[in-house]
BAMAR-13490 format. One record per residue (C-alpha): residue in three letters; z, y, x. Coordinates in steps of 0.1 Angstrom, whole numbers, plus 2048, in hexadecimal, padded with zeros to 3 digits. Each point is the difference from the previous one (the first is absolute). Last residue first. Layout:
<recs>
ALAZYX/...
</recs>
This chain:
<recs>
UNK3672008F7/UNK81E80D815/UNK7F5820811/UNK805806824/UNK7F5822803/UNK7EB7FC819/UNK7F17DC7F5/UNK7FA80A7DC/UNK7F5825808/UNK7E47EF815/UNK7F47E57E5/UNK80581D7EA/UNK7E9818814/UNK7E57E0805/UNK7FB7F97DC/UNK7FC8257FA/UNK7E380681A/UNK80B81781A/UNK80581B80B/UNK82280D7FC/UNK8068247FE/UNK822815808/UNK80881F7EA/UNK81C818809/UNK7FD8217EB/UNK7EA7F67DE/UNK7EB8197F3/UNK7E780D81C/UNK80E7DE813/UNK7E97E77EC/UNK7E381780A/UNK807802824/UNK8067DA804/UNK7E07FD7EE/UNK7ED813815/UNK80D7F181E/UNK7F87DF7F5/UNK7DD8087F9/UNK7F17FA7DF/UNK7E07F27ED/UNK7E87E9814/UNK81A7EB811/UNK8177F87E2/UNK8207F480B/UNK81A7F67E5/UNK81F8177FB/UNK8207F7809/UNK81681F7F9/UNK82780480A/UNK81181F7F4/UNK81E81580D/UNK80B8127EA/UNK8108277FE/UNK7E48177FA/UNK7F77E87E0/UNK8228147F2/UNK7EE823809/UNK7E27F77EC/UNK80D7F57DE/UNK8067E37F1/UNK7E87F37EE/UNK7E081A80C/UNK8007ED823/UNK8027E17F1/UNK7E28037E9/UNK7EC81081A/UNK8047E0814/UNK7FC7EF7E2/UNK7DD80F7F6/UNK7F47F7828/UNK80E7DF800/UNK7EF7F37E0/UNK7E7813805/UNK7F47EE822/UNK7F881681B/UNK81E7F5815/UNK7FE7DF7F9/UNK8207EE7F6/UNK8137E17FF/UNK82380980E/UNK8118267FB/UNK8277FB80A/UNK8128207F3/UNK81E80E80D/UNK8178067E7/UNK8038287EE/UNK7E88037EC/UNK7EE7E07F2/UNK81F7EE801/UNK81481D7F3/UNK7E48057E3/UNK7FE7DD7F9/UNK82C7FE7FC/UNK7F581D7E9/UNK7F47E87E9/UNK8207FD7EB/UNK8038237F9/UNK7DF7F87E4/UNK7E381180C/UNK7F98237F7/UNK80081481C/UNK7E77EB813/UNK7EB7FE7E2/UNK7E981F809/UNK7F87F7822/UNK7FD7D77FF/UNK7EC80B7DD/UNK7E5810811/UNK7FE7ED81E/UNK7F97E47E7/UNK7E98147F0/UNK7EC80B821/UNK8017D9807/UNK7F17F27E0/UNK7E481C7FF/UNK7F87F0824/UNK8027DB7EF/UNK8107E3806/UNK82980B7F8/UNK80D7DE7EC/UNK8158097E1/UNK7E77F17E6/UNK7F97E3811/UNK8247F97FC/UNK8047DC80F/UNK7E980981B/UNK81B81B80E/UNK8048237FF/UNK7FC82081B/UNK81F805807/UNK8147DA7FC/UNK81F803805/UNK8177E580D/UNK8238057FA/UNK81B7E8814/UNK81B7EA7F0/UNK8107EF81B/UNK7F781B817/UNK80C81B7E8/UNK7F181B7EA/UNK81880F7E6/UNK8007F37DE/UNK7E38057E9/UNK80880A7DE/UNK7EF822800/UNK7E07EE80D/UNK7FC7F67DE/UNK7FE7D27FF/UNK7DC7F97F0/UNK7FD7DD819/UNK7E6812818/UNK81781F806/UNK8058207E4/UNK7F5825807/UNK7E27FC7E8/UNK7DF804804/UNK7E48057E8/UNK7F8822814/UNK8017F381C/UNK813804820/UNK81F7ED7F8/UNK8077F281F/UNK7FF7DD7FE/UNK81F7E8802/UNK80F7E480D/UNK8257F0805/UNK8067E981D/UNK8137E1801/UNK8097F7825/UNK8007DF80A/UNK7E17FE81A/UNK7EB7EE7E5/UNK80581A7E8/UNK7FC81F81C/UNK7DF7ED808/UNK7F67FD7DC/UNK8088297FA/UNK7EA806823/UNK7E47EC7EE/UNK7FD8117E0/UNK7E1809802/UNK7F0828802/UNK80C80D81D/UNK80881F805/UNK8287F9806/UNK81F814807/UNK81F7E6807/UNK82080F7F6/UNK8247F0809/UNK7F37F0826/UNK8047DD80B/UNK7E0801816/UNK8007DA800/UNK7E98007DC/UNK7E6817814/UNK7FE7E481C/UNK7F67E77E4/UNK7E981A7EF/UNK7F1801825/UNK7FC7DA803/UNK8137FB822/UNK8117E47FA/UNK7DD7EE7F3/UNK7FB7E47EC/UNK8178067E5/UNK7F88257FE/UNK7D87F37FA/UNK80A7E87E9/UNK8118167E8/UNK7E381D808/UNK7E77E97F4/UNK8187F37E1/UNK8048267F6/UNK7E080D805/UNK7F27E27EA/UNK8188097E6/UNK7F88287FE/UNK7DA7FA7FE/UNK7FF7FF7DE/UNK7DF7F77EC/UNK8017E17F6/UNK8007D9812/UNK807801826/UNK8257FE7F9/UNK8027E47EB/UNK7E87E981A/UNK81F80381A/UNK7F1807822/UNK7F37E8816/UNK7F881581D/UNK8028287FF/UNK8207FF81A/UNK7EE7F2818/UNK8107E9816/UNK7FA7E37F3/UNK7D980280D/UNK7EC7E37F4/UNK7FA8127E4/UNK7F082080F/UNK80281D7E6/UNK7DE8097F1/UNK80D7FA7DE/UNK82380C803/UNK7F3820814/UNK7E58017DF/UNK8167FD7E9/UNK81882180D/UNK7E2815802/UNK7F97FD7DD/UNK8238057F8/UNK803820817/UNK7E280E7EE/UNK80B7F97DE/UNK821812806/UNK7ED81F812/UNK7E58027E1/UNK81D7FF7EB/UNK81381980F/UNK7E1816802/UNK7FA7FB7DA/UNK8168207F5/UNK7E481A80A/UNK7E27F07F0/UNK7E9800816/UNK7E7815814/UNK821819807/UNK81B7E6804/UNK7E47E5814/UNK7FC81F818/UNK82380A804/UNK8087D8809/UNK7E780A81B/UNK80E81C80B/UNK8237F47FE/UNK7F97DF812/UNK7EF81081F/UNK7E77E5817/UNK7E580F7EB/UNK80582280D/UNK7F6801822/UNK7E17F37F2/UNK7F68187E6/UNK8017F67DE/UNK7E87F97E9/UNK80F7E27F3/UNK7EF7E27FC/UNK81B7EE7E8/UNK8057DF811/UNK7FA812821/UNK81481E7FA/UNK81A7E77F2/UNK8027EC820/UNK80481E818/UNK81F80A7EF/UNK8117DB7FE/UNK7FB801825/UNK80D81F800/UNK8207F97F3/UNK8057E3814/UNK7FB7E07F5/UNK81A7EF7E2/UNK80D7E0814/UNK80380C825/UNK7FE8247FA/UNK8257FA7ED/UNK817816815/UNK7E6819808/UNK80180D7DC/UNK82181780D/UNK8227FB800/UNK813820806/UNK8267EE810/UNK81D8167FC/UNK8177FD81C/UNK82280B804/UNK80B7D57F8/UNK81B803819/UNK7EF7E3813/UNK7DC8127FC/UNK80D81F80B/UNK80B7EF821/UNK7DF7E8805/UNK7EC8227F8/UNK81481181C/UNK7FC7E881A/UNK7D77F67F8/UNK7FF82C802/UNK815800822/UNK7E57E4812/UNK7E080F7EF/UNK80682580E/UNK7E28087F2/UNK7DD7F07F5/UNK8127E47EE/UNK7F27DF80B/UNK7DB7EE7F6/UNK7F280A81F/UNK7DB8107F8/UNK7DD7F4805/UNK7DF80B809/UNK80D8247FF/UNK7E481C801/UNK80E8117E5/UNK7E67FC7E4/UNK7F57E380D/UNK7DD7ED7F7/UNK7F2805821/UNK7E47FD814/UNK804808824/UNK7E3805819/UNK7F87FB826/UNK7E380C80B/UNK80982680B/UNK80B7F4821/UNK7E07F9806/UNK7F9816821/UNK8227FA80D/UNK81781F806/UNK8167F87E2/UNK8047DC805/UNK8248037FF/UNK8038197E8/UNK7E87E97E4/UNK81D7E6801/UNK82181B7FE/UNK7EC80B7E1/UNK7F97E07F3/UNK8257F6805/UNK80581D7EF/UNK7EE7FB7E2/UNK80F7DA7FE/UNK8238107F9/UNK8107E2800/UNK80E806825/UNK80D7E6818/UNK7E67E5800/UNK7E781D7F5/UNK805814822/UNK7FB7E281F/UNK7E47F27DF/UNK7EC820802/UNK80180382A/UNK7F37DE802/UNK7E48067E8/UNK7F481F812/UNK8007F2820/UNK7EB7DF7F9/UNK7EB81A7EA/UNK7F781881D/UNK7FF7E1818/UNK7E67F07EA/UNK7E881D7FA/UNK7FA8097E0/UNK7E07FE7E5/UNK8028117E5/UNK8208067E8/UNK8197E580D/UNK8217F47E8/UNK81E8077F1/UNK80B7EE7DD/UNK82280E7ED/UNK80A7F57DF/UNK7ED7E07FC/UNK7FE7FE7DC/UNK7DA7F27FA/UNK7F48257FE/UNK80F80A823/UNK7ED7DE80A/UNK7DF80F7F6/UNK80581F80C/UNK8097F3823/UNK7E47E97FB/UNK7E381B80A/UNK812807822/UNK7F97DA809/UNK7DC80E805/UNK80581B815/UNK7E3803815/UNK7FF7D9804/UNK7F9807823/UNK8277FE811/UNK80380A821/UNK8017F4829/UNK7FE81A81A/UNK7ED7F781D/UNK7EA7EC7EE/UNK80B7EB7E2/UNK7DD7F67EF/UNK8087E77E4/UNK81981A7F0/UNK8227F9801/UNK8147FA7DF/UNK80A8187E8/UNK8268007F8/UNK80E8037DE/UNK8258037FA/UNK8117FA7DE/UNK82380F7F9/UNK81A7F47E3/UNK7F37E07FC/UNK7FA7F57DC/UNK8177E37F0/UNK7EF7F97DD/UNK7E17FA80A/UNK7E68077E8/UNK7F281F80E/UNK7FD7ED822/UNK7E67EF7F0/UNK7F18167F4/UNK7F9818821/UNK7F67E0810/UNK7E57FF7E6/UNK7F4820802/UNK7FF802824/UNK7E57E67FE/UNK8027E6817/UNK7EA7F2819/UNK8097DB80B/UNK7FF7F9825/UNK8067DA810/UNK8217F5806/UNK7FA7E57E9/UNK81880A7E7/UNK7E88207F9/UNK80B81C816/UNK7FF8277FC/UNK7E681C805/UNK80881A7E9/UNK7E48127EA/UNK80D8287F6/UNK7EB8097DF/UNK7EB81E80A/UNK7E17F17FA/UNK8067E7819/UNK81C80A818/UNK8077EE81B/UNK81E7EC80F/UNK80E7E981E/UNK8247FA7FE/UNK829805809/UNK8188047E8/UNK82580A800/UNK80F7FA7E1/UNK82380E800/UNK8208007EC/UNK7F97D77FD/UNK8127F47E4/UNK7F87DF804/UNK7EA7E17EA/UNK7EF8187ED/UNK7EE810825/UNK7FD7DE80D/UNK7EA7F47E3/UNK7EF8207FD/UNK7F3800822/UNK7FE7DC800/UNK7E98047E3/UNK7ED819810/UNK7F77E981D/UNK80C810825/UNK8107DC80F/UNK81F801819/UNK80E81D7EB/UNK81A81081C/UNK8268037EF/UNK81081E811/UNK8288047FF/UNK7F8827807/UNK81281581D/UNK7E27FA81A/UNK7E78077E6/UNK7E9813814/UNK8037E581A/UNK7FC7E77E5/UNK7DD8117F4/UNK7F5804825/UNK8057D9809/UNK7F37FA7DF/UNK7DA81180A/UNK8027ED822/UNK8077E07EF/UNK7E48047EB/UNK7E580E814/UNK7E680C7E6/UNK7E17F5809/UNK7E681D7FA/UNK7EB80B7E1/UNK7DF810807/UNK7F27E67E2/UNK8127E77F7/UNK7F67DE809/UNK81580381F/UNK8218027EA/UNK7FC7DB803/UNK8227FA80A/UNK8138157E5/UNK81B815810/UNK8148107E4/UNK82180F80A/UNK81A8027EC/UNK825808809/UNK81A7FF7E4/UNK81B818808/UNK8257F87F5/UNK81B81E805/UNK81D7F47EA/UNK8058137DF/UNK8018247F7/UNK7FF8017DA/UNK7DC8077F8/UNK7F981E7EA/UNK7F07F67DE/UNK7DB8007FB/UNK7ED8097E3/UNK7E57F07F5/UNK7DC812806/UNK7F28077DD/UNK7FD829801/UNK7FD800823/UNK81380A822/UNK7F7806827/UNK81381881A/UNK7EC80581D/UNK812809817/UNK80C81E81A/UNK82380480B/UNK80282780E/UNK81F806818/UNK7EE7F681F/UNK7DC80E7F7/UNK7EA7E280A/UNK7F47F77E2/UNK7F88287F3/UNK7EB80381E/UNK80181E811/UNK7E98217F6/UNK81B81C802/UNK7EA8177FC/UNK7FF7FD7D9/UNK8057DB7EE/UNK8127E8816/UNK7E17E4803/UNK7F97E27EC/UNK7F57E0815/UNK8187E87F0/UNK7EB8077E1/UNK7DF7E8812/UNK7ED7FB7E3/UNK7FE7DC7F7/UNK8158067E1/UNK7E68197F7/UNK7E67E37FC/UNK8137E87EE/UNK7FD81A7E3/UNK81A8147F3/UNK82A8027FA/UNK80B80F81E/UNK823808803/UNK807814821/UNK8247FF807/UNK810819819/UNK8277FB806/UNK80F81B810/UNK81B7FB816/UNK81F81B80B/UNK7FE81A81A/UNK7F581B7DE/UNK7F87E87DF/UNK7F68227EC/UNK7ED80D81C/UNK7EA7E1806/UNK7FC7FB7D9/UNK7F58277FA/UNK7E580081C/UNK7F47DA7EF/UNK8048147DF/UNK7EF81B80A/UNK7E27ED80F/UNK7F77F37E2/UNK80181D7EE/UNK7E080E815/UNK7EE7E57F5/UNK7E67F881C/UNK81F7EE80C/UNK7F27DF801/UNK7D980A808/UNK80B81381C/UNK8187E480E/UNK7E87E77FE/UNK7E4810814/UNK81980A81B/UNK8097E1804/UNK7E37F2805/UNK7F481A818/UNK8207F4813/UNK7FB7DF7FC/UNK7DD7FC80C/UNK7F27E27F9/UNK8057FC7E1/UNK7EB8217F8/UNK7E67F67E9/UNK8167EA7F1/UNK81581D7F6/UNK7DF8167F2/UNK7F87DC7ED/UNK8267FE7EE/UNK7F98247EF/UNK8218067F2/UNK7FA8207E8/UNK8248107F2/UNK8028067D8/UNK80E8207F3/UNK8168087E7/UNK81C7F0814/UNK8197F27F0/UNK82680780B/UNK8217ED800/UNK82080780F/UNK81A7E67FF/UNK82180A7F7/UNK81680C822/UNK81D7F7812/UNK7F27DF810/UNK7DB80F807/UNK7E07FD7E9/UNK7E080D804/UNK7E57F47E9/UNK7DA80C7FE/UNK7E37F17F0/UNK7DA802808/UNK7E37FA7EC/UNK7E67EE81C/UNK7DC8047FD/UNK7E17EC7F5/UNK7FE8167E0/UNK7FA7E27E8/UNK8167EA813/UNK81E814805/UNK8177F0819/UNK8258067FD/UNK81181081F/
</recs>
């Protein structure tokens, strides 16, 4: 729901996606009304209240198909329901929790059972957050008591030990750290300090023109307003976010016989804010809420997330169990995940003891053909989209968001408003640039960074190739489990690469082995020789001594041969078809690896290019009924706003007929694949 400012309305888009199917998209023609002071009008009364929301919601009659069409379509099994709200802080205050089944029916959507409602929250410049490994459960407990909360108008004493007592009870399978003093730089402090999974925070707030205000401490002890804003900064800065924030209202200064909350919701209006900072998942309380229905509702969450990372579900399982409570509707989810999961196990996703046996068998009769990917060298060139969401901001592309984080669209874009054959060059001068200023911000007194006291002759010109070199030199040095260093342990005949460097060819050096290199000759310039000008017709055979490395989509010593663009891929798939009957004999030893040997994919993203033009690529190489036959390993890297595991296991396995997934980030598959397989590095 996007907020039209000069209509006052909401434009409405609809997605429906499931794990066999393509997402279904569809704009509505016509905007829906939200009229936020007919709700307020009726706060008091859920029912009418929900009633009023519902009719304005699916005033649309298409709306209510595809929420009809999305229950069918998922049958006994869960459907996720994500509103995504981009508007004014006002309609984030509207109680959505409170939307009604539409038709007779007339339930709450919240409490359905096999419906998991949130509010699912992303921008065009929020950064992008990875999926958390799952790591040890650490909470950090904050609960901020100031003593002269007196001064503070209808604001009551908050009863510190009595608020922890219920935060550790609810965390009874958490190693808990309790903040002894609230300030927002201890906050932070402790918060950089640990990888805390949760932040679990206690506090007086308000809203003042509908910024959230927190009540914290000042070192004294004493309180010390803070604007949302600013904590929501800060915590954008960290580099180690938790994985789940929790904000509980405190009790109001009138308990009675049933003591609530009276900050009508104020800690609810930081839930965006800290969604926005990086937090993935933040739950809080809409209105004002009775203690016992939150002290129950927060218990329940945490029994279900410490064994589930499908935060959605926890919610659900949450909101059930204070079902017949008058606010059981005050409890919200914001969330920044696509699938629900917080965070995932970095392991394959089936049969994980066989496939580790298998691969360490293969891998000792040298069956495997190892597809490198870019993944391998994230730590000294970025990721792809890193480097993607830097040139639409050096260039000010007009681009939409989703896309800026995509290399080929916005190479495509520099290719069409430039000249076509400077994109290279732009890329080379880009990773130079970007090179200097790691060395130059690089922390001196630290030896343990590999950018530190470089050679001067390598930091003067234009190439980036030498600097790569000695970075990744160092880094392999340092570290057993450097993945090119892993990569060079493999021991296979025909390593597959993406990459751009000539890192894995170093590692193979260092390792003993004296590789031979080429590109695939994609373009038209190209010739089917390797680096040093040797034809591919007078290549020996493969071997581990001697292994190939191929290079498909070029290298930064050829600019020219590098694939950047999305013209640059369709040719390359172009000529990968047409040219695959007219290679030199010698290079069928790439067609049988490609073909016919299981294939070990490390260092990818599913939506990446790269991976998705290869994948193609290798299904079109050798035919269909040959890729029938392997068995193929995939890591892939995490993303928690793009792709489902499921869905990906199901695409992967529409072309290829055993396929096991590893999610994980690349340094931690080979660190893995290193220890299973028992790798000598």
């Amino acid at each position: 729901m996007v907020w039209d400012n000069d209509q006052e309305n909401f434009e409405v888009n609809l997605r429906m996606s499931g794990p066999e199917s393509l997402d279904q998209m569809e704009f509505l023609r016509h905007a829906i009304t939200i009229d936020a002071d007919a709700l307020r009008a009726a706060h008091a009364d859920e029912d009418e209240y929900g009633a009023r929301l519902t009719g304005m919601i699916f005033s649309q009659p298409k709306i209510e198909k595809y929420y009809r069409d999305a229950i069918r379509a998922a049958g006994t099994e869960s459907v996720h329901f994500r509103i995504h709200l981009n508007g004014p802080a006002r309609f984030h205050q509207v109680r959505w929790e409170s939307l009604r089944a539409p038709g007779k029916d007339g339930r709450p959507i919240a409490t359905s059972g096999n419906v998991l409602l949130s509010r699912y929250l992303s921008g065009e410049n929020w950064p992008l957050i990875p999926s958390k490994p799952f790591r040890e459960r650490r909470a950090l407990i904050v609960v901020a008591a100031p003593a002269d909360v007196e001064q503070y108008k209808d604001l009551a004493p908050v009863d510190r030990a009595a608020e922890v007592a219920r935060a550790t009870s609810s965390l009874a399978d958490y190693r808990s750290d309790v903040l002894g003093h609230a300030t927002l730089d201890e906050i932070i402090r402790r918060m950089e300090k640990t990888p805390y999974e949760v932040l679990y925070l206690v506090a007086h707030g308000w809203l003042t023109e509908d910024v959230p205000r927190l009540l914290l401490e000042n070192a004294d002890g004493n309180g010390d307003v803070v604007d949302a804003r600013r904590l929501a900064e800060r915590v954008h800065a960290m580099a180690h976010k938790p994985t789940l924030a929790m904000l509980v209202s405190c009790q109001s200064a009138d308990p009675g016989e049933n003591p609530a909350s009276a900050d009508s919701g104020a800690l609810a209006g930081l839930g965006p804010r800290l969604s926005e900072a990086g937090i993935p998942a933040v739950v809080a309380m809409q209105g004002n809420i009775a203690m016992a229905t939150a002290e129950k509702f927060v218990k329940q969450f945490f029994d279900v997330f410490k064994n589930d990372a499908a935060v959605d579900v926890a919610m659900a399982k949450a909101r059930a169990a204070v079902r017949t409570q008058p606010d059981w509707w005050a409890p919200v989810l914001f969330s920044r995940l696509r699938s629900g999961r917080a965070y995932h196990k970095p392991e394959f996703t089936t049969l994980a003891g066989e496939t580790w046996d298998d691969l360490k068998l293969l891998l000792e009769r040298h069956r495997v053909t190892p597809v490198l990917g870019p993944g391998l060298a994230d730590g000294i060139l970025g990721t792809r989209a890193e480097i993607a969401r830097r040139w639409a901001l050096r260039w000010q592309m007009p681009i939409a968001w989703h896309g800026r984080s995509n290399l080929a669209q916005v190479a495509q874009f520099l290719r069409v408003t430039k000249k076509s054959g400077m994109v290279p060059h732009y890329l080379t001068e880009f990773l130079m640039t970007d090179l200097l200023e790691r060395v130059e911000t690089a922390g001196h007194d630290n030896r343990d960074d590999p950018f530190v006291n470089l050679p001067s002759r390598l930091l003067t010109g234009s190439d980036p190739v030498p600097i790569i070199q000695e970075v990744g030199k160092r880094m392999r040095s340092r570290d057993a489990a450097d993945p090119y260093r892993v990569a060079a342990a493999l021991k296979s005949r025909i390593f597959v690469t993406t990459g751009w460097t000539g890192l894995l060819q170093d590692a193979l050096q260092e390792a003993g082995f004296r590789p031979r290199t080429m590109c695939y000759p994609w373009y038209p310039e190209s010739r089917s020789r390797d680096i040093e000008g040797v034809p591919l017709e007078a290549w020996p055979p493969p071997t581990v001594e001697e292994p190939w490395v191929c290079h498909l989509f070029g290298r930064l010593a050829e600019p020219e041969s590098l694939v950047l663009t999305e013209d640059d891929y369709f040719a390359w798939l172009s000529a990968w078809i047409g040219k695959r009957n007219q290679l030199p004999e010698t290079l069928s030893e790439l067609s049988t690896a490609l073909s016919v040997r299981p294939l070990l994919f490390v260092g990818y993203q599913l939506r990446d290019w790269d991976f998705q033009v290869l994948f193609q690529g290798i299904q079109n190489f050798g035919g269909q009924g040959m890729l029938n036959n392997l068995n193929v390993g995939v890591q892939l890297m995490p993303e928690v706003d793009v792709i489902e595991p499921e869905a990906a296991q199901r695409y992967l396995e529409s072309a290829l007929k055993d396929v096991r997934i590893f999610w994980s980030d690349t340094k931690t598959f080979m660190k893995t694949l290193r220890e299973k397989a028992e790798l000598e590095t």
